[in-house]
Structures are given as structure tokens and as C-alpha cells.
C-alpha positions in Angstrom: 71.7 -60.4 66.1 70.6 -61.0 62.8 74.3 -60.2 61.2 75.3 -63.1 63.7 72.5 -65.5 62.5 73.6 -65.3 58.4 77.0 -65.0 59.0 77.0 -68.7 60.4 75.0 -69.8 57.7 77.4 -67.8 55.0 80.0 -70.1 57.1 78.0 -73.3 56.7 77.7 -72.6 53.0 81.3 -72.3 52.5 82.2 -75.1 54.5 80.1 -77.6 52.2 80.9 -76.1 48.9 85.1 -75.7 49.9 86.6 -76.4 53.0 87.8 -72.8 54.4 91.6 -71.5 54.8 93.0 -70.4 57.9 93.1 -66.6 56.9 89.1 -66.9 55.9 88.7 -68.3 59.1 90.7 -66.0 61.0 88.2 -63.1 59.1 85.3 -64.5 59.6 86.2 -65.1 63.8 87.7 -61.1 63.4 84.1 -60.2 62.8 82.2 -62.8 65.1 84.6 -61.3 67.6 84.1 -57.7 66.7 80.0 -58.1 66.6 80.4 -60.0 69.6 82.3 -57.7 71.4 80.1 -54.5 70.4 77.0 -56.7 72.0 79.1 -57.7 75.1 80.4 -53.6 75.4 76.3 -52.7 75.0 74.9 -55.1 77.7 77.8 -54.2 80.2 76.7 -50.2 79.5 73.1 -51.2 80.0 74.3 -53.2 83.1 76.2 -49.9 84.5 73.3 -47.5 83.6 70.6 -49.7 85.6 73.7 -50.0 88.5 74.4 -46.2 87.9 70.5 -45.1 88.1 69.9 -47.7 91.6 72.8 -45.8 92.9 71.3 -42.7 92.8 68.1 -43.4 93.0 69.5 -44.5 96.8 71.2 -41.7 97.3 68.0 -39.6 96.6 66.3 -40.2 100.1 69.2 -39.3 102.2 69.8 -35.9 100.5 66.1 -35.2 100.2 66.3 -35.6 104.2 69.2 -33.4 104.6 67.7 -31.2 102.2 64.6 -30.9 104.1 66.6 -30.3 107.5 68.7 -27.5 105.9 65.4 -25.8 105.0 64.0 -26.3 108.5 67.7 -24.6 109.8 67.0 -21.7 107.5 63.7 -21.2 108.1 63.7 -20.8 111.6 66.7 -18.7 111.5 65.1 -16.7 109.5 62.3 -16.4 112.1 64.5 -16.2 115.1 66.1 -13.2 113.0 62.7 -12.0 112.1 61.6 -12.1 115.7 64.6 -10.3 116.8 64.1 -7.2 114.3 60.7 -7.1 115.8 61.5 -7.1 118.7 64.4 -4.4 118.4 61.7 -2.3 116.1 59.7 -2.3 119.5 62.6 -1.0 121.5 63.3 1.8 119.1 59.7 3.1 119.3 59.7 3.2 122.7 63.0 4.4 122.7 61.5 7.5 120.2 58.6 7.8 122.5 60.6 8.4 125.8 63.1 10.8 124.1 60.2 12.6 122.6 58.7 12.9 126.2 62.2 13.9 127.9 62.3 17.0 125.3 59.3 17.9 126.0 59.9 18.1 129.5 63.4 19.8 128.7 61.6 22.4 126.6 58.7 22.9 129.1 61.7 23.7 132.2 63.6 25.9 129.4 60.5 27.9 128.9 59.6 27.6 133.0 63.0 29.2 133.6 62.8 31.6 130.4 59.4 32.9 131.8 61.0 33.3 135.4 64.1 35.0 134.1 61.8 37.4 131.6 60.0 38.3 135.3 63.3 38.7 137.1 64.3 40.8 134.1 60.8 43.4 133.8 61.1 43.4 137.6 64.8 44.8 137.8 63.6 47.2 134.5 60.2 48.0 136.3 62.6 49.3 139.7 65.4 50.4 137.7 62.5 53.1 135.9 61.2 54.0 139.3 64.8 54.9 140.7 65.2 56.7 137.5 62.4 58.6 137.7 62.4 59.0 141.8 65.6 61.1 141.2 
């Protein structure tokens, strides 16, 4: 601003000391314009950023809410899923548990049937020894 401010005073000295020719003048508005134009370009950027920055300062609410919802999702998937695995960690123990019980009830009728075979067995030995020694 201060460029603009002595430049029309540079101007108002030359027009009382010699009246200006059309290519001085033509210079001199070159530069107004240029100065004027760099301003104009300035104000219009600030106008844009301030435009820009409202913009997304509205657009922050809306995805802040969306953001929080998507959170909300994940989170209680991940406790649905969390649930779930308990829940399925549950079933295996008592899954474990009542297979651990049916072999033990498999080996206890194994070794029922071993001991009444073993009998069956020193029984048939036991009479087999007494014919053998009968005759």
C-alpha cells in the first residue's frame, strides 16, 4: 500500500513539472495495474482460505458423527465376537469334560471285560490242569 501511496505522488510531481507522454503513462498504469492486481489476487486467496476453512470446519461435525457410529459398529462387533468365542470356549470344556468321562467309562468296561475274560481264561487253565492231571 505504501508503493501505491508514492507512486501517485511520483505522478503528481511529474504532472506539474512536465505534462506526461502516453508511453509514461501507459508504464506508470502497467504498474498501478500489476500492484493492483497482486492485492486483488491476495484478498480473493484470503477470501477462499476463510470459504475453504468454513467448509470444512462444516464438514467436521458430520464425519465426527459418522466417525463415532463406525466405532460404536466395531466395538460391539467386537463384543458380539468376543461373546461368541466365550461362549464356544465354554462348549469345548464341556465338550473335553464329557469325552474325558466317556473314556473313562470305556476303559473301566475294557478292564471289566479284561478281568472277566482273565477269569474265564484261569478257569479253562485251572480245569484244563485237573484233566491233565486226572489222567
Amino acid at each position: 500500500e505504501t508503493e501505491t501511496a508514492e507512486q501517485p505522488q511520483e505522478m503528481h510531481s511529474d504532472i506539474t513539472t512536465s505534462p506526461p507522454t502516453i508511453a509514461q503513462r501507459l508504464k506508470q498504469e502497467l504498474a498501478l495495474s500489476s500492484i493492483h492486481r497482486n492485492e486483488v489476487e491476495s484478498h480473493w486467496r484470503q477470501i477462499l482460505r476463510k470459504e475453504k476453512f468454513q467448509e470444512l470446519k462444516d464438514e467436521i461435525g458430520p464425519l465426527a458423527e459418522y466417525h463415532e457410529r463406525n466405532v460404536k459398529r466395531k466395538i460391539h462387533v467386537i463384543e458380539s465376537t468376543q461373546q461368541e468365542f466365550d461362549h464356544l470356549q465354554e462348549l469345548y470344556r464341556k465338550t473335553m469334560v464329557a469325552n474325558i468321562l466317556r473314556m473313562e467309562e470305556l476303559i473301566t468296561i475294557h478292564d471289566d471285560q479284561m478281568i472277566l475274560l482273565e477269569r474265564d481264561f484261569r478257569e479253562r487253565v485251572s480245569l484244563l490242569q485237573k484233566e491233565f492231571h486226572c489222567d
